[in-house]
N, C-alpha and C positions, 0 to 999 in steps of 0.2 A: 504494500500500500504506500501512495505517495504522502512525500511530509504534509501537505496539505490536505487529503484524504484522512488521513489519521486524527490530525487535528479537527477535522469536520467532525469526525464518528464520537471524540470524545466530549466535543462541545453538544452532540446531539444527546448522545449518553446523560451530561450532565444536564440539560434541560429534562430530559425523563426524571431522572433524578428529583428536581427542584420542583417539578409539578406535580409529584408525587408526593414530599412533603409537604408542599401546601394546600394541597387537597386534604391531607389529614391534620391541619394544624386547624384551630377551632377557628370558628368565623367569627367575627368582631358583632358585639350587640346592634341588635337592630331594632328599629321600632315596629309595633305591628304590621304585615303588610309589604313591607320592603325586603327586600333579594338579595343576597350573598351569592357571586359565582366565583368559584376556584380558578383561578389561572396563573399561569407562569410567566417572569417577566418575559421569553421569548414569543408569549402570544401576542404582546403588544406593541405592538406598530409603532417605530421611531428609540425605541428605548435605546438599545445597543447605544444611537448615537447621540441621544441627550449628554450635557454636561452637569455629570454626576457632580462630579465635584462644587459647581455654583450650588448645587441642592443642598450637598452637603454643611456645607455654611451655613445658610440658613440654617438650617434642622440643630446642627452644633450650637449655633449664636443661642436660638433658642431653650438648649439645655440647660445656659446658665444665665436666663430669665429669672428675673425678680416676680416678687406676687403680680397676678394679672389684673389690669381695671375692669375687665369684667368677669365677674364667675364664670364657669363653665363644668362641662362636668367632669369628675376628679379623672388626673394622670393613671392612666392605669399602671401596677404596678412594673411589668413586663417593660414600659415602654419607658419607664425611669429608670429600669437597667441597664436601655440600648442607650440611654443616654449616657451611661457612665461610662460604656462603651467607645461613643463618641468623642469624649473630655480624654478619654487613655489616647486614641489614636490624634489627636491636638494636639495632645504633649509630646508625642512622638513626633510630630514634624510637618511637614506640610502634606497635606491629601490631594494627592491625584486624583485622576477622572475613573482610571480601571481599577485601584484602593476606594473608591469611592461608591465605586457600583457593585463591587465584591460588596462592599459594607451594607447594600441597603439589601440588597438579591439574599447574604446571609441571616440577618437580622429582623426580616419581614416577611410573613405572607401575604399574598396578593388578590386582594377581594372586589371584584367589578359588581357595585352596589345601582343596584335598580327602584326606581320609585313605586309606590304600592301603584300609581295610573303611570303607563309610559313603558318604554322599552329603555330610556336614556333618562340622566340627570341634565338641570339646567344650569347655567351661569348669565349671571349680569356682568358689569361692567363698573370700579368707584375707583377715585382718585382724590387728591389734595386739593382742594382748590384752592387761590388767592386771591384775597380782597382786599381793598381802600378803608382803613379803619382810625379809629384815632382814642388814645386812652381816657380822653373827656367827652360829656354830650358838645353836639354842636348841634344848629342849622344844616351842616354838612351830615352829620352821622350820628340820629338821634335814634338809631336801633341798639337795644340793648343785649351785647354777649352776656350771659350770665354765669356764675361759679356755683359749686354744686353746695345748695341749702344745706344747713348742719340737720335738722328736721329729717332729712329726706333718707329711707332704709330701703336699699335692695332686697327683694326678697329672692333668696333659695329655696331650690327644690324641695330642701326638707322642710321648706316653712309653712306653716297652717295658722293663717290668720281669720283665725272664724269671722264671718261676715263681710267677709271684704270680697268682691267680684275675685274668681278667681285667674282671669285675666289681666292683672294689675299685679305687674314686675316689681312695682317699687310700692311706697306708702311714706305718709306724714306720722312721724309721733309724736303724740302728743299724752300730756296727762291723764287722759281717760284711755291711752292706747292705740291703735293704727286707724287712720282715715285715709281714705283717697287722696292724693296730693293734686293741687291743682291742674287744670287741665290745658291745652293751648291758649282758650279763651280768655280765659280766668287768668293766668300770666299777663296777658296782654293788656287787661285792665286793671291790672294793678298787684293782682295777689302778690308777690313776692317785693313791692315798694318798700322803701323804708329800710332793709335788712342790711346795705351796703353789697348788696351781690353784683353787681355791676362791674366786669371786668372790663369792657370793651365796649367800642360802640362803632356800628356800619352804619351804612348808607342806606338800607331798605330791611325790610323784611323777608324777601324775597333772596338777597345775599346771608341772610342771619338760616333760610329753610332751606337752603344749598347746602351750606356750610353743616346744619344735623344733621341733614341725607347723607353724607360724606363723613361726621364725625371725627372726621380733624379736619386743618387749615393752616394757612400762612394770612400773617392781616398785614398789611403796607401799611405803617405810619405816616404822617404828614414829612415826618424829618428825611424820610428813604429809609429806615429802619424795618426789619422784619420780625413779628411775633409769631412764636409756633403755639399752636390751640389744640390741648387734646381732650379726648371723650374723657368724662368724669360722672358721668352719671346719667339717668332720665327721671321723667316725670313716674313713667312706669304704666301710661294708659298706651293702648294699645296703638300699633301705627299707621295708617292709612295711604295708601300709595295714590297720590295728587293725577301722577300721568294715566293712573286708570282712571280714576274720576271724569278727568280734562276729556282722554278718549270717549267715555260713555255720554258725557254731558254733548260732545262735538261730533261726534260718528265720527271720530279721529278712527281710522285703522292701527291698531294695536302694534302692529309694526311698524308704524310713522310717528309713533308716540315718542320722540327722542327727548334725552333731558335739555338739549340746546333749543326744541321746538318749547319745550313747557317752559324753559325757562323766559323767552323771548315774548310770552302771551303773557304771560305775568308782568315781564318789565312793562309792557305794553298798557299796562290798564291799573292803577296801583288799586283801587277800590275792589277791583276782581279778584285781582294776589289775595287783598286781604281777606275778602269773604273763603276765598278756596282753600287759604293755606291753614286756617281757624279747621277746618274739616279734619285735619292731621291732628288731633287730640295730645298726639303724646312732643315732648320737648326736651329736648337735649344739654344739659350743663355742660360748660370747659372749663381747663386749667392752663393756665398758661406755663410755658415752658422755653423759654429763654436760653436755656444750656444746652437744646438739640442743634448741633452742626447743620448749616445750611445746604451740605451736601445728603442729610439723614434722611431716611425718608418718615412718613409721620409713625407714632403710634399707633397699636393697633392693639384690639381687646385684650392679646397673651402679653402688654406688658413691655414688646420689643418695636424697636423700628422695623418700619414694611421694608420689602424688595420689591421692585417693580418684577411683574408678569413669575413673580417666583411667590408670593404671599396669597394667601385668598380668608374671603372670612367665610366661613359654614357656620351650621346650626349649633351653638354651643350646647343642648341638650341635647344632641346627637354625637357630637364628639370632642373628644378633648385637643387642647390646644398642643402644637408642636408634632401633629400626626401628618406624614407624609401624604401624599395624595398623588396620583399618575394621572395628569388629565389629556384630553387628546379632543380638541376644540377644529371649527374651522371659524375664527372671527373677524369683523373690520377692523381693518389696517387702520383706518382714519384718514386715511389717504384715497378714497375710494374705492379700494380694493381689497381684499381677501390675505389672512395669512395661516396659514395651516401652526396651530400649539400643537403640539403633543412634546410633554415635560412631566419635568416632577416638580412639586410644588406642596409647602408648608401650609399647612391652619393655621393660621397666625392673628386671624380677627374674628368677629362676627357682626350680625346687624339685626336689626328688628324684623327686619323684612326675609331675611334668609332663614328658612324654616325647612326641613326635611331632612331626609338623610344622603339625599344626591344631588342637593340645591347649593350651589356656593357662588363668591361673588368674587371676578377677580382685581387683585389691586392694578392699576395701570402705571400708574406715577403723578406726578405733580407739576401741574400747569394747565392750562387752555387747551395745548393741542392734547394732552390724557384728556381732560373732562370730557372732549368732544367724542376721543375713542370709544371712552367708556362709556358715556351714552349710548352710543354705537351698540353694545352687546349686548342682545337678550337670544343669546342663543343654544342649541344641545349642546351637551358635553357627554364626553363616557369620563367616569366618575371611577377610579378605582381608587378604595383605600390600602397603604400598608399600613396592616395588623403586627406589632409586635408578638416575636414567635413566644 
């Protein structure tokens, strides 16, 4: 047999191999309804030549995360091992692309997750955005950013707050115990005056409901200076997707619904913004963050700065933060045209709106030309998680 025949029969050998164990390695929890299938990395399309090693970064950075601003649900233990794993091969030295792909091909079985309706998972599209902002009210910038209420309790899954909607993430406490925390409305005329929360202030409200779709930001000072804004909290009422609305209310075709079109009907009409955006019940606090590198990308719920096209946010009661993910997309370029993903890529955020267990959102980057990308996306994905063996 030739030297290359040989090396073919052995690398087929070990694919039997690897799809054999991860057929028998347990499949990662699922919600009612949803689909676990066994595959091996050489059934999917593009692996070989992803660059393992970019993944690996990520997945690494993320091992030695600090606590996450948003809960999620707990590290499995298995996958706090592979991270230790991780931190040994760091200290050893720099990680290549074929050290890199050993690492994840050894360390993970491979699970293409299907939704309880559908044959495929879906993907949106979020980014940083930047705005004109100024640290006092003005004439110019009489929108108020807000910093997250001392009052204000996220609630966890193991929480049982008798009588409260159980749809209601977060809650007020108070002396007699938990109440509803005000709603979009209710913010906007007043409820939260007086307390000193007032970190920032824009130009509209319109840039202020941008800016919590997005959940972090860049704000441009009057001086040229840049503030970084990250997620700190919400109201905790549930959250209403505006571009559905705008479509049903317009016989907008659901595929035309872009965020630069919704965004552009609202600059358009300020009395419309405001009746529409009041519809969104739930409201988003920041913090600011002054010490992130202007090269960084923002915060995201696990706690770390994003990576462009390498981070996504998924359903935090579906899975936990710093789980690899194989996805294989065909999305807008933003440029008018098409670019085939198929990568690996980190959990690294999530959103109100990303729900499921084959639904994720992916990070683009920071600027005008992501926003417009990312609006761009509302398209399949094939969804495989790596399961810690």
């Amino acid at each position: 047999m030739s030297r290359g025949g040989a090396g073919a029969a052995l690398a087929f050998v070990a694919a039997l191999g690897l799809a054999s164990v991860t057929a028998a390695a347990p499949s990662p929890p699922l919600p009612p309804g949803a689909r676990a299938e066994a595959l091996s990395p050489a059934a999917l399309p593009g692996w070989a030549e992803d660059d393992h090693a970019a993944a690996f970064a990520v997945f690494a950075r993320g091992c030695a995360a600090d606590p996450p601003l948003r809960q999620g649900v707990p590290v499995p233990e298995r996958l706090a091992a592979v991270c230790d794993a991780a931190k040994a091969l760091v200290v050893a030295g720099p990680v290549g692309r074929a050290e890199a792909r050993a690492f994840f091909e050894r360390h993970f079985s491979f699970w293409r997750i299907r939704p309880e309706e559908g044959a495929t998972g879906f993907t949106t599209g979020y980014f940083e955005p930047e705005f004109e902002g100024s640290l006092s009210r003005s004439d110019a910038f009489p929108t108020p950013l807000y910093g997250r209420p001392k009052d204000l309790v996220t609630r966890f899954s193991e929480d049982d707050w008798p009588g409260l909607d159980k749809r209601l993430s977060a809650a007020r406490r108070t002396a007699a115990g938990f109440e509803p925390f005000p709603d979009r409305t209710a913010i906007g005329t007043g409820a939260l005056d007086g307390q000193g929360l007032e970190i920032l202030w824009l130009r509209d409200p319109v840039d202020r409901f941008v800016l919590q779709v997005q959940g972090s930001g860049r704000v441009r000072l009057p001086d040229g200076a840049v503030t970084r804004l990250t997620y700190s909290g919400r109201n905790g009422h549930p959250y209403t997707s505006l571009g559905r609305v705008l479509s049903r209310r317009e016989a907008i075709p659901p595929e035309e619904m872009t965020m630069d079109r919704l965004i552009a009907r609202l600059k358009a009409d300020p009395a419309f913004a405001r009746d529409l955006i009041r519809l969104n019940a739930s409201f988003v606090f920041f913090a600011r963050r002054d010490d992130l590198p202007p090269e960084s990308g923002p915060i995201g719920g696990a706690g770390l700065p994003l990576t462009p096209l390498r981070s996504i946010a998924v359903d935090r009661t579906a899975w936990p933060y710093g789980l690899p993910v194989w996805i294989d997309a065909t999305i807008p370029d933003g440029a008018g045209g098409d670019e085939h993903l198929a990568r690996l890529v980190v959990a690294q955020d999530t959103g109100s709106a990303i729900l499921g267990p084959a639904r994720m959102d992916l990070f683009v980057g920071s600027g005008a030309a992501a926003g417009h990308r990312a609006g761009l996306i509302r398209h399949p994905v094939a969804f495989t998680v790596l399961w810690p063996r």
